[in-house]
Chimera marker file (.cmm) of the C-alpha trace (Angstrom):
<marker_set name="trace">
<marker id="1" x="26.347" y="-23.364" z="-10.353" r="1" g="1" b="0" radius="0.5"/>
<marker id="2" x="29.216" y="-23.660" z="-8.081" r="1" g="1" b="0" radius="0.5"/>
<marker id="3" x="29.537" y="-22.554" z="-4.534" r="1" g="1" b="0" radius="0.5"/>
<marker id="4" x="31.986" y="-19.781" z="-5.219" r="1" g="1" b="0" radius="0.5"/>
<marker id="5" x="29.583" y="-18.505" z="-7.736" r="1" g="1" b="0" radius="0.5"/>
<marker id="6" x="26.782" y="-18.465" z="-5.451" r="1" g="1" b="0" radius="0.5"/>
<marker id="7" x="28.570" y="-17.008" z="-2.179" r="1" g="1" b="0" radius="0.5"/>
<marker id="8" x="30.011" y="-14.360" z="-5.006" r="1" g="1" b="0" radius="0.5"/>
<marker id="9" x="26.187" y="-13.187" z="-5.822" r="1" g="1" b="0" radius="0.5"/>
<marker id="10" x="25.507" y="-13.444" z="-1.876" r="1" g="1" b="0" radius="0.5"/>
<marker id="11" x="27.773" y="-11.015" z="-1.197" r="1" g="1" b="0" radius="0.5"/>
<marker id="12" x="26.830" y="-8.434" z="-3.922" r="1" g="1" b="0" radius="0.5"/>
<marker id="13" x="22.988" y="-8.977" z="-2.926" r="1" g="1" b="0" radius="0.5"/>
<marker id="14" x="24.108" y="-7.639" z="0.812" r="1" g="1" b="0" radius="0.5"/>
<marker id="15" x="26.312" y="-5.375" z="-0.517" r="1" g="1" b="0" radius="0.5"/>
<marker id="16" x="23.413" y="-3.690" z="-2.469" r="1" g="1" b="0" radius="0.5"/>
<marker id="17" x="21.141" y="-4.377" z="0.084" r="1" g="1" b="0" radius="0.5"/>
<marker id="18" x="23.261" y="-2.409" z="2.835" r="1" g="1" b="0" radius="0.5"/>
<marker id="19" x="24.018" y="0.325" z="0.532" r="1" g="1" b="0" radius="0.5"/>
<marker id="20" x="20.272" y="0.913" z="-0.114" r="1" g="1" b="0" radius="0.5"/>
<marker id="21" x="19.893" y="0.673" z="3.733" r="1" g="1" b="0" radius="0.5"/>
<marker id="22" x="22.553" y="3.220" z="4.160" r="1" g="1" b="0" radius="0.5"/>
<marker id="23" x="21.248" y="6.116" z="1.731" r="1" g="1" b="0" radius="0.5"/>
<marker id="24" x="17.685" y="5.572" z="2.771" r="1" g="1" b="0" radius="0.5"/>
<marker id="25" x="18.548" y="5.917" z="6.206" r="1" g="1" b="0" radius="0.5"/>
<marker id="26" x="20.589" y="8.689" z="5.531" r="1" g="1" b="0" radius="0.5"/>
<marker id="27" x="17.821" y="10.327" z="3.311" r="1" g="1" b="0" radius="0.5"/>
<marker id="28" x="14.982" y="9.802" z="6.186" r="1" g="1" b="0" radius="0.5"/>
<marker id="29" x="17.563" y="11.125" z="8.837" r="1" g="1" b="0" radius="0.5"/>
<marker id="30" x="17.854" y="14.565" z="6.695" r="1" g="1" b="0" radius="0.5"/>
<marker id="31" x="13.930" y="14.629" z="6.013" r="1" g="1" b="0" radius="0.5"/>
<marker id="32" x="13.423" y="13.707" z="10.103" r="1" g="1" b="0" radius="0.5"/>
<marker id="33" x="16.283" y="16.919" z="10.706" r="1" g="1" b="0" radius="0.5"/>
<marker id="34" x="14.318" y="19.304" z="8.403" r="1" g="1" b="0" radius="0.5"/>
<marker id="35" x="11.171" y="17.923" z="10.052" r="1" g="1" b="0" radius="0.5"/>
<marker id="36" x="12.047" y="18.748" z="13.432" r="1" g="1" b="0" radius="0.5"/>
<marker id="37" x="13.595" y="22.540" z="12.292" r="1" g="1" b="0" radius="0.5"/>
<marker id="38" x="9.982" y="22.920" z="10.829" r="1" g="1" b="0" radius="0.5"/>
<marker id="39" x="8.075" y="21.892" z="14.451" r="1" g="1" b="0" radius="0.5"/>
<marker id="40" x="10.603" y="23.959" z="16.512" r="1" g="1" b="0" radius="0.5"/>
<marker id="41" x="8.067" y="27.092" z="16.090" r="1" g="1" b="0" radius="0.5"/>
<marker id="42" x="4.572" y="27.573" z="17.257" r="1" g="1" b="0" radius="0.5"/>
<marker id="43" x="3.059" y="28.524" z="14.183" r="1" g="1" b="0" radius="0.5"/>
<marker id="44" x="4.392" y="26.117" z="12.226" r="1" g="1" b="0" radius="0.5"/>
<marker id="45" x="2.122" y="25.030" z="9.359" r="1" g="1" b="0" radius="0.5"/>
<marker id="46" x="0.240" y="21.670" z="10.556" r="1" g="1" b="0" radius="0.5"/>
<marker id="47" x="-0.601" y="20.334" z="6.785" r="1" g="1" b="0" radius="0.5"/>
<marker id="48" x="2.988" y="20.584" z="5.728" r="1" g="1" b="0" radius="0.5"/>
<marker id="49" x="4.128" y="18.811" z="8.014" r="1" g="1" b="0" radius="0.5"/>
<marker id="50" x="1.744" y="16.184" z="7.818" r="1" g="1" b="0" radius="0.5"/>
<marker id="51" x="2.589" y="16.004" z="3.927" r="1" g="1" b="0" radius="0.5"/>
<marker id="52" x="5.950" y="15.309" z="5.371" r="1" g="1" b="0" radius="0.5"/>
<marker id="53" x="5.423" y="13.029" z="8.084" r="1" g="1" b="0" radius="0.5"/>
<marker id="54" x="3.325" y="10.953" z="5.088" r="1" g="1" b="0" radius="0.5"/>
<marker id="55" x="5.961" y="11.092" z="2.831" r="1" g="1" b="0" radius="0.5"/>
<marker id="56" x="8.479" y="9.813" z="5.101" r="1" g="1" b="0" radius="0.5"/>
<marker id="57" x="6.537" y="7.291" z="5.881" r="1" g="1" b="0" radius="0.5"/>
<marker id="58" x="5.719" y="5.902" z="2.388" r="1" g="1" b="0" radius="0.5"/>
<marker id="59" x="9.761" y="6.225" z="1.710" r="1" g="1" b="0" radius="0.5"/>
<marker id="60" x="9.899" y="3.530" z="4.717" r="1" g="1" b="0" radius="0.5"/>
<marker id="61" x="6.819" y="1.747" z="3.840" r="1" g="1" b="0" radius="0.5"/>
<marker id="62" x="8.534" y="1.314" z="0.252" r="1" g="1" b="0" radius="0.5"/>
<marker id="63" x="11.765" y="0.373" z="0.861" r="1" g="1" b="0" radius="0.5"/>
<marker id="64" x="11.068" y="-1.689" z="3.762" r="1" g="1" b="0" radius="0.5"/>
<marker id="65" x="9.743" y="-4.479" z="0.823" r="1" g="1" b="0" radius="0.5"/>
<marker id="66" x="6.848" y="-3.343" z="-1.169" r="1" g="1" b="0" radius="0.5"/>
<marker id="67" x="7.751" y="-6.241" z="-2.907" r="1" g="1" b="0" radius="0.5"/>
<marker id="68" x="6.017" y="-9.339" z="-1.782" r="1" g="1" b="0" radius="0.5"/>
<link id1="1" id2="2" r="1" g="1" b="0" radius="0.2"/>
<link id1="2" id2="3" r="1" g="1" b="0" radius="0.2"/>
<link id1="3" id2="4" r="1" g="1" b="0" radius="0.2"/>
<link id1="4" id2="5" r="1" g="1" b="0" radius="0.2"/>
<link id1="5" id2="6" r="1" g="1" b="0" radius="0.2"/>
<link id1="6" id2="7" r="1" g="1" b="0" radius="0.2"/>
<link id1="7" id2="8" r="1" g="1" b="0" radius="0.2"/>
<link id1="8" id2="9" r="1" g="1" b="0" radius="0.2"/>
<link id1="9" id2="10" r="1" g="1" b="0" radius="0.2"/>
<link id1="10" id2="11" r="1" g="1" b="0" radius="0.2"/>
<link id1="11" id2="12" r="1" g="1" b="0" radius="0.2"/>
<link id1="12" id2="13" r="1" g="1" b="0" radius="0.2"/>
<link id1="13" id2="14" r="1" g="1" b="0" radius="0.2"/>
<link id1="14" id2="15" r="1" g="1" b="0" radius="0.2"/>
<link id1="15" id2="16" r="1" g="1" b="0" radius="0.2"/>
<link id1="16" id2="17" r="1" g="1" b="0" radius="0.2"/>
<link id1="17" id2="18" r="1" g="1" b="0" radius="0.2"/>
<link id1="18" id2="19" r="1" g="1" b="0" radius="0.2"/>
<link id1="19" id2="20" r="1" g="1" b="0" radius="0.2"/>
<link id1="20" id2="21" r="1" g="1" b="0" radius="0.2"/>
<link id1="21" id2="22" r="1" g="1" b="0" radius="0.2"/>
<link id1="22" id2="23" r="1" g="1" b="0" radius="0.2"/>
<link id1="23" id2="24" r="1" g="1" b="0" radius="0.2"/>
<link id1="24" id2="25" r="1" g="1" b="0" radius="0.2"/>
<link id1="25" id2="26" r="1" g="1" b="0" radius="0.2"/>
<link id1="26" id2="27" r="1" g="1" b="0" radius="0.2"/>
<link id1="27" id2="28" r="1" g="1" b="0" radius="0.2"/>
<link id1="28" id2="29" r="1" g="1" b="0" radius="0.2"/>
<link id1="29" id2="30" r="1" g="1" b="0" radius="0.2"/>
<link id1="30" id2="31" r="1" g="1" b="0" radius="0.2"/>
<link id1="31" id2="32" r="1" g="1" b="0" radius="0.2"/>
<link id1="32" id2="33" r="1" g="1" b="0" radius="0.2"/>
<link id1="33" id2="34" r="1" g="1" b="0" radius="0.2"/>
<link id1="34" id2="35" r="1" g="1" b="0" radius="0.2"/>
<link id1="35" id2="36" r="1" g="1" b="0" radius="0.2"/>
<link id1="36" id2="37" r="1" g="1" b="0" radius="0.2"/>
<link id1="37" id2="38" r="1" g="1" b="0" radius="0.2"/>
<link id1="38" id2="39" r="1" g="1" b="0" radius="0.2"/>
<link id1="39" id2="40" r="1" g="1" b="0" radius="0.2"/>
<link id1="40" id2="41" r="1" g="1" b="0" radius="0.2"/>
<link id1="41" id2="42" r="1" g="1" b="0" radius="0.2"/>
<link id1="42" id2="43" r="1" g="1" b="0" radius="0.2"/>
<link id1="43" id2="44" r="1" g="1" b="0" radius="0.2"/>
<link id1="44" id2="45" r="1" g="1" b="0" radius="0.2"/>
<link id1="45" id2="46" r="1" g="1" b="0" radius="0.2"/>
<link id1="46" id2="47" r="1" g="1" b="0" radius="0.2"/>
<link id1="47" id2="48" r="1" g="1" b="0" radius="0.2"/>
<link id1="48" id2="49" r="1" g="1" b="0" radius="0.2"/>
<link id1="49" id2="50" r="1" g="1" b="0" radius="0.2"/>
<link id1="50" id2="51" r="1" g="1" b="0" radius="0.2"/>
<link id1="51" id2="52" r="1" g="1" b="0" radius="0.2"/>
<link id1="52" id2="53" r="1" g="1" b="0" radius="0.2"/>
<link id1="53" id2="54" r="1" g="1" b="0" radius="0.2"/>
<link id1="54" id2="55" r="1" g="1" b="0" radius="0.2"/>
<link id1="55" id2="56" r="1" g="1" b="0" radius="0.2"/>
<link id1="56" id2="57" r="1" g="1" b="0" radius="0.2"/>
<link id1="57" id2="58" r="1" g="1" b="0" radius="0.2"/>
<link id1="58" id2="59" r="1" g="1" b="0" radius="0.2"/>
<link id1="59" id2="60" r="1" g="1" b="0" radius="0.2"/>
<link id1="60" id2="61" r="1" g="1" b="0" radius="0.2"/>
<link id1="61" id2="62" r="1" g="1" b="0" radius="0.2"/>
<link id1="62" id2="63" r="1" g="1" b="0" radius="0.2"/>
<link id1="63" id2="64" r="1" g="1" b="0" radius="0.2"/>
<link id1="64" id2="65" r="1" g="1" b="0" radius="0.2"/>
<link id1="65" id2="66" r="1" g="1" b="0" radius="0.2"/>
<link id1="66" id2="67" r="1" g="1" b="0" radius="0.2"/>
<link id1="67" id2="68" r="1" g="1" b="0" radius="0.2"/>
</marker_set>
């Protein structure tokens, strides 16, 4: 394999890599958003939004590299 193949793949791996980054941040910014609309009243429901909090964090736990 050349070295123009291999910087080619390089930068489609951190193109992909940074578009992943991108939506998932952009996903978790919308669920943090709808979070804090959720919190902004008294009675809010505590076990809803502790679903929430725990599914944002798995989203970050998983795409922070599950993958070992």
């Amino acid at each position: 394999v050349d070295k123009a193949a291999t910087r080619r793949k390089f930068v489609l791996v951190k193109r992909d890599v940074q578009n992943k980054a991108f939506e998932v941040s952009e996903e978790l910014e919308k669920d943090l958003k709808n979070l804090a609309k959720l919190t902004e009243s008294d009675d809010f429901d505590q076990a809803e939004v502790q679903k929430k909090i725990d599914g944002i964090l798995e989203k970050i736990a998983s795409d922070s590299g599950g993958e070992d």
